[in-house]
N, C-alpha and C positions, 0 to 999 in steps of 0.2 A: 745571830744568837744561836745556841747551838740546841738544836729541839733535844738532847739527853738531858739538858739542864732542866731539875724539876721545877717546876711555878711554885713560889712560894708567896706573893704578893703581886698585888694592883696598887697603881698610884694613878689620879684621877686628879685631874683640873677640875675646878670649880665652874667656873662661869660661863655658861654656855656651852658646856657639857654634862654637866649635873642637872642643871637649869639655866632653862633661858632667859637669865638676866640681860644678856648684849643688847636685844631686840629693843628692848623698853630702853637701854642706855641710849640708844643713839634716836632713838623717837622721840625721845622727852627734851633730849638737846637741840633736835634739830626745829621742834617746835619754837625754842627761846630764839633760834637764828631765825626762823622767818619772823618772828615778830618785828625784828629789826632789819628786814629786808634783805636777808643773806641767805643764799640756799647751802645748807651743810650735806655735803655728796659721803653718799656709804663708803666712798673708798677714800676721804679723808679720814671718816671715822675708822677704818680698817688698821689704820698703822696702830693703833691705840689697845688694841684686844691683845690681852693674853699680858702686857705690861705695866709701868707705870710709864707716860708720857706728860707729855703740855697739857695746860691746864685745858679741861674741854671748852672754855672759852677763847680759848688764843686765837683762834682762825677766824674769830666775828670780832675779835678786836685788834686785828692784821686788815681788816675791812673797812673798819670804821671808827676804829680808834678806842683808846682804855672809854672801859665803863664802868661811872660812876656808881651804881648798883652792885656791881659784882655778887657783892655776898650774897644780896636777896635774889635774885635772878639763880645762884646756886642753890640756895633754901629751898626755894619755889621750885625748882627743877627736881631737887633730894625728893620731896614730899608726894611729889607724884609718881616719881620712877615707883620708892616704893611701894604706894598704895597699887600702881599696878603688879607687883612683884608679888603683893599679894596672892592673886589670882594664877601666879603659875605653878605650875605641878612639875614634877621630873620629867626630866625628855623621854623622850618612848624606850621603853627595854631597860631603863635604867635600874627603878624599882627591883624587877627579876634577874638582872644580872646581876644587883648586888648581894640580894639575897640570898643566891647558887654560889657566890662565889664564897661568904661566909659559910654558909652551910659545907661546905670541902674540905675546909679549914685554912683556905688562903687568908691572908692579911691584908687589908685596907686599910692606905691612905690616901690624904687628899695634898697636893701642895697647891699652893693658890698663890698670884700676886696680889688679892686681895687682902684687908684686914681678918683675925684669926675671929672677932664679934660678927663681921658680916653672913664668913664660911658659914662658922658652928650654928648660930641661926637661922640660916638658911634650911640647912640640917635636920635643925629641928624641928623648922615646921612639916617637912617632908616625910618626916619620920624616919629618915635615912644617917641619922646621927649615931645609931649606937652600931651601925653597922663598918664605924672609922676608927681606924685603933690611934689614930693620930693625923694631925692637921698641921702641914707646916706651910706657914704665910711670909710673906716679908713685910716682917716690921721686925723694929729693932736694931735697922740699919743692916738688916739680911735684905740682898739685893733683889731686885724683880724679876723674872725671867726678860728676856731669854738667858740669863744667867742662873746656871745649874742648880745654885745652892740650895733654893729650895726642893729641890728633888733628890739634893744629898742628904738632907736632913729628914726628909721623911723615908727615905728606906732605913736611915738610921734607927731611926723611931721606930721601925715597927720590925727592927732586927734583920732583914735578907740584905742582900747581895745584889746587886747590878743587874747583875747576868740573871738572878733569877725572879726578876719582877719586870710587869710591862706597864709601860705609861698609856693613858689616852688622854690626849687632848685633841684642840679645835683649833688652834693658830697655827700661825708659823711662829709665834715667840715661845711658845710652849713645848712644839715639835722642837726647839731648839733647843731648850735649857734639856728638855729628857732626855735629847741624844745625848750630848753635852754630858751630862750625868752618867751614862753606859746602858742606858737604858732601851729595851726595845716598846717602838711607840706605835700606836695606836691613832689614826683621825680618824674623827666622828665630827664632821663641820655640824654646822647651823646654819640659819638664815645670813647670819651676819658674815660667816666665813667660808661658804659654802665656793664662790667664786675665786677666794684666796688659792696661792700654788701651797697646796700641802704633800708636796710630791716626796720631801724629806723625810716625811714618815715611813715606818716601816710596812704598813699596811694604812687603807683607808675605806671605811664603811660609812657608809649613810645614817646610820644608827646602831642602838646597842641590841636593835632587834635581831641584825644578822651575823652575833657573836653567839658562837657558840664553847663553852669554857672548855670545852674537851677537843677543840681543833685550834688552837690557839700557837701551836707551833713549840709545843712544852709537853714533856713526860711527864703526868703527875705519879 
């Protein structure tokens, strides 16, 4: 990307970059797999981040055959994830980079493979909702990443250019729909993706602590 090009937007993954939802997704799953004597390994749950995949049961019932339960076993799982989800806050530097980056006058989106109730909620308990001029998810038969679409729709939304907005995400399904899209990208792993090859990215930080909006590789 060519640093004369001004930054005019940020588009931003949701889940386990905004917050850390992954962590609680795959602890609250792998507790229903040991219950049934299966150990659920991080890096099966790995392929599943940043998309939509197999049902998070598939692989305990590749083990030990269809479960008659299913739905409740899903219920019971739902109910806990969130009541822990409760308790988490934005990942570190999050807060303050969004705030700077409003205050500049850049434009803020989110694209997410999640549902657009989960995002904006999320959002809102954070206090980081009024700081997204738009939120593009896949529903609606709009695809999941690593399929671009949702990162064409939200630079749509919020009026720039390719070239003049940066992605950050946390996978490789994420790194891929934003390149995919013409976008220059951003890793910020997490617990869950920290181990993953995010080498596709155009840059990679450990957090949003050691972004700084004025070295970003853009002429504002």
């Amino acid at each position: 990307m060519s640093a004369a090009r001004r930054l005019q937007g940020l588009v931003f993954d949701f889940d386990g970059l905004i917050c850390d939802t992954e962590t609680s997704s795959f602890e609250t799953a792998r507790e229903i797999y040991a219950e049934h004597g299966v150990d659920l390994t991080v890096e099966q749950w790995q392929s599943r981040i940043g998309t939509h995949g197999r049902h998070w049961l598939a692989d305990l019932e590749s083990e030990i055959g269809p479960l008659p339960d299913r739905e409740e076993l899903s219920a019971r799982r739902q109910l806990v994830h969130h009541e822990q989800l409760l308790r988490e806050q934005a990942l570190p530097g999050v807060a303050a980079f969004t705030e700077r980056a409003v205050s500049i006058g850049l434009r803020l989106a989110v694209a997410s493979s999640s549902s657009l109730g989960w995002v904006r909620g999320h959002l809102e308990r954070l206090a980081l909702l009024d700081r997204f001029s738009a939120i593009s998810t896949s529903e609606d038969g709009v695809p999941a990443k690593p399929d671009p679409e949702v990162y064409r729709r939200a630079i749509d939304a919020i009026g720039v250019d390719a070239s003049a907005a940066i992605a950050f995400e946390d996978s490789p399904n994420g790194i891929a729909a934003a390149k995919a899209a013409g976008l220059y990208c951003i890793a910020v792993p997490n617990r869950m993706t920290s181990s993953l090859d995010l080498t596709a990215a155009d840059r990679v930080v450990e957090s949003f602590l050691e972004l700084d909006l004025d070295h970003l590789g853009f002429e504002r």
